[in-house]
Structure formats: C-alpha cells, structure tokens
FILOSE-144082 format. One record per residue (C-alpha): y, z negated, x. Coordinates in steps of 0.05 Angstrom, whole numbers, plus 5000, padded with zeros to 4 digits. Layout:
N
YZX;...
REM end
This chain:
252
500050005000;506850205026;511749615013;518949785005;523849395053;530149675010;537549305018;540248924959;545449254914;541850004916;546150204972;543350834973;542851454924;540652174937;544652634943;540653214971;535253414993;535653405059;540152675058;542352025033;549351935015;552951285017;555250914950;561950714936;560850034922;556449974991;560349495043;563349715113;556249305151;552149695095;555750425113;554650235191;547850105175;546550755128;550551245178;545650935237;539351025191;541451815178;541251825254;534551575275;531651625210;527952275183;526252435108;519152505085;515452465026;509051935017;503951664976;505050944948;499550514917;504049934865;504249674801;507449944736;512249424689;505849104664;502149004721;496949484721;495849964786;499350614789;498151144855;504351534861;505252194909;510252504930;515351924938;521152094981;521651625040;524951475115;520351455176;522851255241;520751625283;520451155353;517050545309;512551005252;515450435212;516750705136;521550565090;522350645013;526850404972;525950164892;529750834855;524551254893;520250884869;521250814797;522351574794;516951694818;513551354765;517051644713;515452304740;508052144740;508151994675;512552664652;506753114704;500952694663;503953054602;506053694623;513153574627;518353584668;521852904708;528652954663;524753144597;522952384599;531252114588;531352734529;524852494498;526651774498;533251774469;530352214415;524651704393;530551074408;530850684333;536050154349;538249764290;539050154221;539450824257;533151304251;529251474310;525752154324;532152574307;539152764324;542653174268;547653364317;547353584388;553353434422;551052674406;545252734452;549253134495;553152544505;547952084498;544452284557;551252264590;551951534576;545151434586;545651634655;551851304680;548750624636;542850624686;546950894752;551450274738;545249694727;539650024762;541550504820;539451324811;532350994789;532451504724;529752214726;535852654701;539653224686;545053444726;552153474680;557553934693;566053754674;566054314617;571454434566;567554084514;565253444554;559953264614;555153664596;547453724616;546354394658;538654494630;538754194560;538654864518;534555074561;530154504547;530154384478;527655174473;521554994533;520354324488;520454724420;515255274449;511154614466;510754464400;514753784412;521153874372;523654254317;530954604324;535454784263;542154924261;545754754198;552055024168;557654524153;563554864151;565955614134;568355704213;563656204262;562855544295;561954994237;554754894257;550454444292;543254404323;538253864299;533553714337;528253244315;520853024335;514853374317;508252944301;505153144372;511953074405;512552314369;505852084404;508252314475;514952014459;512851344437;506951434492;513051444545;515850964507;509950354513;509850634589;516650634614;519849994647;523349574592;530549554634;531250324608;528950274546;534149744534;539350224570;536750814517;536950334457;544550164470;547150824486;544651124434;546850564374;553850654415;553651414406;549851584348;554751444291;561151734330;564952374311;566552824366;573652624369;571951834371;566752154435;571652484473;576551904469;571451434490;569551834550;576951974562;577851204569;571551084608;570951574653;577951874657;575452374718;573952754660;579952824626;583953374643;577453824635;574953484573;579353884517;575754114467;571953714408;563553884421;561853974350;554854294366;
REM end
C-alpha cells in the first residue's frame, strides 16, 4: 500500500499535465517547498491499494503521483486520491470521470425539491459551477470535473451538451426542450433520469464519500429554485471575476 505523506491545507492542485501549480492560499515556507519539489521531483502515475468512505478495500490505478528520483521515495497526496476513486467508480460503469458531478446533482433530493430532474438547464449549468467551486473551497481539486469557460451567459461547462447527448444515447437521461415563451429562444432543455440511469445514479450515490454528497445536496437546494436573473446576481456577487463577461440571462 502506498501511503500518502501530503501537507495540510491541500497546497497543491493540478494544473497540467505535465505540473503542479501552487495555490493561492499556500504560505511563502509552503511555495519554497512546492517550487523545490517541481525541481527534484518527477510526475508519475501509480497503483494505490486504500480504503473507500466505508472502509472496505478499493485498488486504484493510474493515480498521479511524485517520485524522487535520488530516494525512489513516493508521494501522493489525498485529491489524487479521491479522484481516483471516483474515476474507478465512473470506468466500473462505463462513464466518464466528470459524468459522476452531472449524475449526482441530477439524482440530489434535498429538502422538498425533486431529485432525478432539472426542468431547466442553465440551473445545472450553474449547479455544477457551484458545485465545483463548493468542493475546491472545503476539499482541494478532490472532484472529477468539467472544465468552465467565462461566456456571455455565465461559467459555463465546456462538455455538458456534449454530455447530456453521450448520456442520452446511453440510455441514462431523457432530454426535452419545452416551449415557454413565443421568442426563437423561450425554451429550455429538461433533462431528467431514466430508470437505468436512476440505479447508476443512486449506485454512485451509496458509493461516493459523504463530504460531496453534502456539497451536491446544498448547491443544488441553493440553485434549484432561482431564476436566471437571481443566478447571475449571485454569481456576480460571489465570484465577481465573472462579471464583466457574465451579461446575458442563461435561460436554457
């Protein structure tokens, strides 16, 4: 079993793949240290024998890792780790690493709000947003994502159409767009569960580590009942980096 000998405080985040770049919140000793690591450190990828959230064994491959190359000494730190996991568990059901954030927010049922569907699209697309920065903030890069681009109409996930259509041909969700208004534009995708894509989704679910669960489960009773105008000012108040780009309401 390869133990991990991380730092505290997930100093570290990827950042390519070749590379680990520093975080922000890291402190001058823990930059010193990082900068020296990139310099006598080299970036492989390992096997590691550990333990899931319940305790049972789990055998994970291809887990990105450090090796110094004077002392063979490895090291691995606890976001590799979890994603790792997470991406076992997406492989095991013939998905891919980031359709495990899309799948869980879509089977999320916090409080009165129903679980297995999103009537509109820009929620989730938001969703996933909050989602991401939620676990960045209280758990490192440990989730399994999307990558999300400043558009006109908010941070936006670069694969999800993309997605949703791979997800639909798998027979796990069911798209429909639906006419609100008389506009070109006054519609909006659902996107809701199917029966086989429920059982992988709550399969993930009774799988994945409770810390995002609890992460999915208040993003989305944050998100879920919000207009697109009540969005965009939220994430014009939170994250104001994306304010001058983020102009137009996503009503899709």
């Amino acid at each position: 079993m390869v133990r991990s000998t991380a730092p505290s405080g997930n100093t570290w985040r990827k950042d390519s793949p070749h590379k680990f770049a520093i975080s922000d919140k890291a402190s001058e000793d823990q930059k010193t240290q990082v900068k020296k690591m990139q310099n006598e450190w080299i970036r492989i990828e390992t096997e590691v024998d550990t333990y899931d959230w319940r305790g049972n064994p789990i055998h994970l491959k291809d887990v990105p890792a450090l090796r110094n190359p004077k002392t063979g000494k490895i090291r691995i730190y606890p976001y590799e780790v979890a994603k790792a996991e997470l991406a076992t568990y997406a492989k095991g059901d013939g998905l891919e690493p980031r359709d495990v954030a899309t799948l869980l927010m879509l089977h999320a049922k916090p409080g009165v709000f129903p679980g297995g569907i999103q009537p509109l699209r820009y929620r989730l697309n938001k969703s996933l947003f909050y989602q991401w920065k939620e676990t960045e903030a209280n758990l490192g890069d440990a989730l399994p994502r999307d990558d999300f681009v400043a558009a006109e109409r908010g941070p936006m996930p670069v694969h999800l159409n993309g997605d949703l259509e791979r997800l639909e041909k798998l027979g796990l969700v069911d798209l429909k767009w639906v006419k609100w208004g008389k506009g070109e534009r006054d519609k909006s995708l659902t996107i809701m569960l199917t029966d086989k894509g429920t059982e992988i989704a709550k399969s993930l679910w009774n799988k994945v580590p409770q810390p995002f669960l609890k992460v999915t489960l208040k993003v989305k009773e944050r998100i879920f009942p919000l207009d697109a105008k009540t969005i965009r000012e939220r994430v014009h108040r939170e994250y104001p980096e994306y304010e001058s780009t983020y102009t137009e309401l996503d009503t899709d």
